[in-house]
N, C-alpha and C positions, 0 to 999 in steps of 0.2 A: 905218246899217241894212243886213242884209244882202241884195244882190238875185240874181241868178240868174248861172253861168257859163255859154258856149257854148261848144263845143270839139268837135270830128272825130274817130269813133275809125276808124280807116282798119283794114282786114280784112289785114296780109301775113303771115295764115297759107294755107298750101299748098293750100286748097280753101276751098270755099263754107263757112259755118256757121249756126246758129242762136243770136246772142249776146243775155242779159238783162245788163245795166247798175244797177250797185242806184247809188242817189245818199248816198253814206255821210253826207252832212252833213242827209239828208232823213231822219234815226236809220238808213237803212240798209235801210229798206225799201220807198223809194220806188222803183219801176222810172222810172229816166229813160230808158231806151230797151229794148224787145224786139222781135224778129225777125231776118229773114235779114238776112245779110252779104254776099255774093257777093266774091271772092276779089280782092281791088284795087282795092276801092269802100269807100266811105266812109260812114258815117252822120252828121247831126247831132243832140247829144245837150246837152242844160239838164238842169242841175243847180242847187242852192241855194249859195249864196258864204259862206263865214263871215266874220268881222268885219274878215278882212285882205283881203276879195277874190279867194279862192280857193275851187276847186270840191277834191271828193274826189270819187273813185267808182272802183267795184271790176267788172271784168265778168269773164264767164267764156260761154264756147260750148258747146253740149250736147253737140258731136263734136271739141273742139277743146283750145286753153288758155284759163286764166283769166289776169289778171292785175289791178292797182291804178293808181292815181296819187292821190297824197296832197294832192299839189300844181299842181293846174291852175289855170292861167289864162286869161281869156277870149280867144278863136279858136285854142289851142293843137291840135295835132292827135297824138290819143293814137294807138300803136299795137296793134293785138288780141295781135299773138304776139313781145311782147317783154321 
């Protein structure tokens, strides 16, 4: 049964942001995480696992980039501008 991923999305884009997190495995419109980033900090973010034990989620900053991972695993540290 699937249970939930944990994973860091760490901000090394050039300034502060405002990022939302959709949980692609939660159909995509779960927000697993929204608010500020501050520039070299960290967030942590749960998401849903599917049946291999992998998270997906796609974020994107209001002032910033967006970006995905398909393929996360639990305590992996994703990056905002990579």
């Amino acid at each position: 049964m699937p249970g939930t991923i944990h994973f860091s999305l760490h901000n090394n884009y050039s300034q502060d942001v405002i990022v939302n997190v959709l949980d692609l495995f939660g159909g995509g419109q779960r927000i697993a995480f929204s608010g500020p980033l501050n520039k070299d900090e960290s967030a942590d973010v749960q998401v849903f696992a599917d049946s291999d034990g992998h998270g997906a989620a796609s974020w994107a900053a209001l002032n910033g980039p967006a970006n995905s991972n398909p393929s996360i695993n639990d305590g992996d540290t994703c990056e905002l501008n990579s």
